[in-house]
C-alpha positions as CSV (number, residue, x, y, z in Angstrom):
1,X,121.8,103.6,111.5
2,X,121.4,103.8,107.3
3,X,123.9,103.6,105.0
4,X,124.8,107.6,103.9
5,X,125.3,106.2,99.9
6,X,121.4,104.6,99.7
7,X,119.1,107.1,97.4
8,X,117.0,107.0,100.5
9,X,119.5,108.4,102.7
10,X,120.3,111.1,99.6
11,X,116.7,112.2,99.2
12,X,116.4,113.2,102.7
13,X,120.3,115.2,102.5
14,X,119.7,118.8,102.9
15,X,121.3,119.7,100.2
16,X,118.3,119.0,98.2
17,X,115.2,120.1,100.3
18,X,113.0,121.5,97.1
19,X,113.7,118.1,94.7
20,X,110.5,116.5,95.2
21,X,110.4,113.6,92.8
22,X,107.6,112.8,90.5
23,X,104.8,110.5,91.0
24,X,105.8,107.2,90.9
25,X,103.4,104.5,89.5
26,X,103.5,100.9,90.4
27,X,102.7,97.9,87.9
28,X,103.0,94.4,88.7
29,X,104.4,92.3,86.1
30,X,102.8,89.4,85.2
31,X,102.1,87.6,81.8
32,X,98.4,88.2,82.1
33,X,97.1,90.2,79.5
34,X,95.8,93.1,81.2
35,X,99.5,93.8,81.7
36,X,99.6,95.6,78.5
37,X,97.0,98.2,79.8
38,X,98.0,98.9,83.3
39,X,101.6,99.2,81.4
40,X,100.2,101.9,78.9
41,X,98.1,103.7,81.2
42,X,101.0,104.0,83.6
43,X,103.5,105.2,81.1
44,X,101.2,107.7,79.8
45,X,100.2,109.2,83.4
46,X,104.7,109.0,84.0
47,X,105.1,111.0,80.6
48,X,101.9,113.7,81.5
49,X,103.1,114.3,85.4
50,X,106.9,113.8,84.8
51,X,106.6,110.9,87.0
52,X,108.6,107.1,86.4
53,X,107.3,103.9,86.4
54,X,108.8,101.0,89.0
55,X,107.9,97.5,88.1
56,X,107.6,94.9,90.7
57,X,107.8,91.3,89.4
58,X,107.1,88.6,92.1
59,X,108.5,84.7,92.1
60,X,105.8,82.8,93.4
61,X,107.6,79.8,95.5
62,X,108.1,76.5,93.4
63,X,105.9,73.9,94.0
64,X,108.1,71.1,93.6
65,X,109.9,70.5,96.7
66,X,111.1,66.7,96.8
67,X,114.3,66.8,95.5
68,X,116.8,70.2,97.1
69,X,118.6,70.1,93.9
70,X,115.7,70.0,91.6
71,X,114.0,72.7,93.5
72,X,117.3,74.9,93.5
73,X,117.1,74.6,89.7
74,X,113.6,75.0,89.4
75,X,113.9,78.3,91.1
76,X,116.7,79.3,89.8
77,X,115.1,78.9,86.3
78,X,112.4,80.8,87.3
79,X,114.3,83.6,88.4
80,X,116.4,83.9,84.9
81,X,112.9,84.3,83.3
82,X,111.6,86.9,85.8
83,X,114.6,88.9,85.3
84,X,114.1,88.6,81.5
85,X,110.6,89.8,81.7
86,X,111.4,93.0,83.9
87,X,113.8,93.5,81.0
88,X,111.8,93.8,78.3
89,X,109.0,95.3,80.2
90,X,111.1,98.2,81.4
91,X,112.4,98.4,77.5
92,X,108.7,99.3,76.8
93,X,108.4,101.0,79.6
94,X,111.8,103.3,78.4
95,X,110.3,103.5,74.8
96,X,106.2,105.0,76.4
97,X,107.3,107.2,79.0
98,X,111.0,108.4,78.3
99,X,112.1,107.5,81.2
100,X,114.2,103.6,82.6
101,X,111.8,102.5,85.5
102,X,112.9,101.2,88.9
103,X,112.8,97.1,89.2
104,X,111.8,95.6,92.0
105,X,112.3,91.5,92.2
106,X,110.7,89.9,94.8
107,X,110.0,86.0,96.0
108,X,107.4,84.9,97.8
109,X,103.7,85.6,97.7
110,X,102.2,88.1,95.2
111,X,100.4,90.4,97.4
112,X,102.2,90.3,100.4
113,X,105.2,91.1,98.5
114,X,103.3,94.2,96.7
115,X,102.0,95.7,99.9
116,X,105.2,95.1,101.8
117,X,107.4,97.0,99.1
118,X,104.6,99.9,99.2
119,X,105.2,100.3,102.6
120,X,108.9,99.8,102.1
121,X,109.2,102.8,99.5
122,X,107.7,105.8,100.4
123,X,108.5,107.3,96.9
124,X,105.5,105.0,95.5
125,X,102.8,107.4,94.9
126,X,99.8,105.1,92.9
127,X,99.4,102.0,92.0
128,X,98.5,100.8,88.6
129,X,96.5,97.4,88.1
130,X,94.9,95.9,85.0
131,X,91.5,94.5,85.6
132,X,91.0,90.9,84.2
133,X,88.3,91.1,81.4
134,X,87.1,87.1,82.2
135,X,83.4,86.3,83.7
136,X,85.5,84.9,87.2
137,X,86.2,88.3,88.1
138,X,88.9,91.6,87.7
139,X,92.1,89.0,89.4
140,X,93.2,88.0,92.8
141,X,95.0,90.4,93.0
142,X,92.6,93.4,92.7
143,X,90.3,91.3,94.7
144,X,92.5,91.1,97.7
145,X,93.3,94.9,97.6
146,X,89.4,95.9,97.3
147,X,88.2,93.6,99.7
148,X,89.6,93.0,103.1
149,X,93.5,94.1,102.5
150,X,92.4,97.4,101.3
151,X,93.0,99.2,104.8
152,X,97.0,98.1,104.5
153,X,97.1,100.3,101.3
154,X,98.8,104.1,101.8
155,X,99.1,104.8,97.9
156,X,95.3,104.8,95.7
157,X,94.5,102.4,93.1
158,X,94.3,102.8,89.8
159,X,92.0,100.2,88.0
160,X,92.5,100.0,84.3
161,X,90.1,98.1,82.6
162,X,91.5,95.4,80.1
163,X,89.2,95.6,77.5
164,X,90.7,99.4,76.7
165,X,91.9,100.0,73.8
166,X,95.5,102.0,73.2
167,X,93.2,104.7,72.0
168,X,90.9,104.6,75.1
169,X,94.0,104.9,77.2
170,X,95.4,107.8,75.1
171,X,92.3,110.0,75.3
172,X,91.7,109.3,79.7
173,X,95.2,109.6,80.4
């Protein structure tokens, strides 16, 4: 049985059949440069449709694994800097689209964690990826989700090339 106070549970009250949210777009935050594209491009579409942004930020497991206590640390290290980084990411994402995103913090693998939430939250309408602009390819990531994982998918993707520039982005979104 769910819980009568989640949002989930208050979207489907009927005392609000005819409030359909907005489009809600999807960036995973990394510190890889093509961030800042995917981000921008995402904002803008959020601003132009009335739509938010939600930012997923993944904590990939800690390598280091010899020591409980050092590993506790390690990981707890890591996830004072993720949570620092979805901070100032949703700042920008507050100051290009008007609106706070949604944060999603997750552990584990990358893209298992990113098609498991998609699945998880129906409200997730596209996904936003930057492409990597390097000769080894657009990233894993993308790779996975145009290749053979493409099929688990039940939102599009949205491919931003890197190499745009903040003026490119303005004029196609």
């Amino acid at each position: 049985m769910s819980d009568p106070e989640t949002p989930a549970s208050a979207a489907a009250a009927p005392e609000a059949p005819d409030k359909k949210p907005g489009r809600v777009f999807l960036v995973v935050v990394d510190e890889t440069p093509e961030l800042k594209v995917a981000l921008l491009y995402a904002c803008r579409r959020a601003r132009a449709t009335g739509g938010h942004v939600a930012l997923l930020h993944v904590i990939e497991p800690a390598e280091f694994q010899h020591w409980m206590t050092v590993g506790e640390l390690m990981q707890e290290e890591s996830r004072q800097a993720a949570e620092q980084l979805l901070q100032n990411v949703a700042a920008e994402v507050n100051r290009l689209s008007g609106t706070l995103p949604v944060l999603y913090l997750r552990e584990g693998d990358r893209r298992d964690q990113l098609l498991k939430l998609i699945d998880e939250e129906p409200d997730i309408s596209i996904l936003v990826l930057g492409a990597a602009t390097s000769q080894k390819g657009p990233g894993p990531l993308i790779s996975a989700l145009t290749g053979k994982f493409i099929g688990r998918l039940r939102v599009p993707i949205t491919i931003v090339p890197g190499g745009l520039s903040e003026e490119d982005i303005e004029s196609i979104s």
